[in-house]
N, C-alpha and C positions, 0 to 999 in steps of 0.2 A: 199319047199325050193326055188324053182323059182320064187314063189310069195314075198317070203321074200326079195330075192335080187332085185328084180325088184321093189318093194317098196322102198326100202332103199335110194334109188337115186329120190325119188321123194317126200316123208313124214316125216316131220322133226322128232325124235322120241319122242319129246313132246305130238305129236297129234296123233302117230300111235297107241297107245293104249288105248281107250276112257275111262274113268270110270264109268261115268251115264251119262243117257239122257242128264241129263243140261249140259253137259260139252263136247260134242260130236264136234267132229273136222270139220271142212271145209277142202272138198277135197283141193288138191297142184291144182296146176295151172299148167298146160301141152300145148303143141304145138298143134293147131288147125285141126283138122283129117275132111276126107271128110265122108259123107255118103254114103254105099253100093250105084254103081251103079243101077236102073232097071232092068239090064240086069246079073246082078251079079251070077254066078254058083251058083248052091247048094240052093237057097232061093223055098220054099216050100210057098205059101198063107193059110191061114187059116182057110180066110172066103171062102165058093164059091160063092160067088155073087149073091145067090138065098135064101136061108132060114140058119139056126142055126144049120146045121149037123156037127157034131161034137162039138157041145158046149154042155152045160147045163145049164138053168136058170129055176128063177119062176119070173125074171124081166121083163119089158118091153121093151124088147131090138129089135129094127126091122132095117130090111133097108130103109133106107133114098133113097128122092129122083135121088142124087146123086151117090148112091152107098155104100154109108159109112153106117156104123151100127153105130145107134144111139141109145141112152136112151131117152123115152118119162115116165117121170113119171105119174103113174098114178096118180087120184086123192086120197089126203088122205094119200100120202105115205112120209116120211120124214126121216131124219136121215140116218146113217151107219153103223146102227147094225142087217139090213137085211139080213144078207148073204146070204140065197137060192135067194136072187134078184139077185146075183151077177152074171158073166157070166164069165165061168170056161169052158176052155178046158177040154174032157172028157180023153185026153193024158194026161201023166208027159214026163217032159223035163227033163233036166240034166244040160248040156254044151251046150252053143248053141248062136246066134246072134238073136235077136230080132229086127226086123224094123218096123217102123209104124209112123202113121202121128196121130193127136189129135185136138180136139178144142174145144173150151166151152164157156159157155154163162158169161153175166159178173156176177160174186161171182161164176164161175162154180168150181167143186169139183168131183174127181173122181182118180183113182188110177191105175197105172199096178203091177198088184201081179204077182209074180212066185217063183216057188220053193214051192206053198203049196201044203201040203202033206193033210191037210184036207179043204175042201170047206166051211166049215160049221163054221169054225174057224180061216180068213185064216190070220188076224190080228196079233195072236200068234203063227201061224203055217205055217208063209210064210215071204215074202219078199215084200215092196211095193216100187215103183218108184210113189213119187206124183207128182198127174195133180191137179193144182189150179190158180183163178185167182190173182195173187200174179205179176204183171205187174208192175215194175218200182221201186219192193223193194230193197232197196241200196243193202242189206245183209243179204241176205236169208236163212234160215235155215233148219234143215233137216226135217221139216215140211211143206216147200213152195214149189213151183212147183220146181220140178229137185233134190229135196231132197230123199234121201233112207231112210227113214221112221224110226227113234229110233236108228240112226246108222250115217248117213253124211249129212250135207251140199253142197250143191254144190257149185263149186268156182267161178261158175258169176251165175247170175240172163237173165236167155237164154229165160225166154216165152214173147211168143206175145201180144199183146193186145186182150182181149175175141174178139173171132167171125175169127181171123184170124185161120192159120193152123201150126202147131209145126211137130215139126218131134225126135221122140226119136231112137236112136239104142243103143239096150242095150247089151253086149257081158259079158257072164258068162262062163268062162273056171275054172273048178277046183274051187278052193276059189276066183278067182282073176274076181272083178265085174269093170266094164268100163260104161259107159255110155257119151253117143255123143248126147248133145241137140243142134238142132239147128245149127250144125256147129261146137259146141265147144267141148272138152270133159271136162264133171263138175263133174265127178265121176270116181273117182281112189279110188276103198276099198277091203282091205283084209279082207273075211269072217270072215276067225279065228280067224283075229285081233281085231275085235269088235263085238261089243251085238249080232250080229245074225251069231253067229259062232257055235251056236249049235241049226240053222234052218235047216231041211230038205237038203239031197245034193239032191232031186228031189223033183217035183211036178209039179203043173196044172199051168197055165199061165192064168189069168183072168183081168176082167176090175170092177170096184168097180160102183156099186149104189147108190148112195147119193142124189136118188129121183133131181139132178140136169141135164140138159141140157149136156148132152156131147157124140163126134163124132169120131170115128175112121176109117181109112183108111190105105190103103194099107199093111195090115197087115200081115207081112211074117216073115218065120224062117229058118233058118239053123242051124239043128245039129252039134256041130263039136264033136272030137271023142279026 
């Protein structure tokens, strides 16, 4: 019910409840929010700056010389229907604040999942936030970068030019999904209210293999309750 009221005041009720893919809504437009500070309470990091404990992959996911975990594809590897490539927290999350930085080569391609309950499957049995290079698209869809995958559009077109650095915070309380690209927020969606309203209310947090060039940093969480 919280999520409903708070919707209400933001989602015209044309678009609050999507039908099909083709016809899926562009989040409302909302007042510009900041990014967790650094210093921020409660933020836990992921990576530990040294190898993949705690994850799980069979991709080629290393640290970079900078620090960030990077995708190196191997040779011979193409497409995104590798899943054991994919690199899965070996946790489930619930409710929680997701912060991280991004960047990709140019046509780079790559995804933040969460909420899958299975690894192996996480397309149908999770939640994706897409990373693409989709730079300078007037009207971006819920398939270009800042888009919630079979579910929202975002209401600007927030990423960078390939090679620069993006910054995503994603907040998932209960049903109610937010997302702040960049400075803006381009994602106001009620779970229940659309297609992936009978996704998973947990699962593993990962980053998607598309045998493409792409960089992560700063990568932290906070549970909330």
């Amino acid at each position: 019910m919280r999520t409903a009221l708070l919707l209400a005041s933001l989602v015209l009720p044309s678009v609050a409840r999507p039908a099909a893919v083709d016809a899926l809504p562009v989040s409302p437009a909302v007042p510009a929010v900041a990014h967790p500070a650094a210093e921020a309470p409660g933020f836990v990091p992921l990576f530990n700056g040294k190898d993949l404990a705690g994850w799980r992959t069979k991709g080629n996911w290393v640290y970079d010389v900078d620090g960030s975990v990077t995708l190196k594809p191997r040779a011979g590897e193409t497409g995104w229907k590798r899943f054991d490539a994919y690199l899965f927290t070996e946790r489930k999350y619930r409710s929680f604040v997701l912060d991280l930085e991004f960047k990709i080569e140019p046509t780079g391609n790559s995804g933040v999942f969460f909420r899958v309950a299975n690894p192996l499957d996480p397309v149908d049995h999770g939640i994706e936030l897409q990373v693409l290079d989709t730079y300078g698209l007037a009207k971006p869809g819920h398939h270009d970068c800042g888009g919630i995958i079979r579910a929202m559009a975002p209401s600007r077109n927030m990423v960078k030019p390939a090679g620069e650095w993006n910054r995503y915070t994603l907040t998932l309380k209960e049903d109610l999904l937010q997302v702040d690209f960049n400075g803006e927020r381009t994602i106001v969606l009620a779970l229940e209210q659309s297609p992936m309203k009978d996704r998973p209310a947990d699962g593993h947090v990962g980053f998607q293999d598309e045998a493409k060039r792409v960089w992560y940093r700063g990568v932290r969480i906070r549970e909330l309750k």
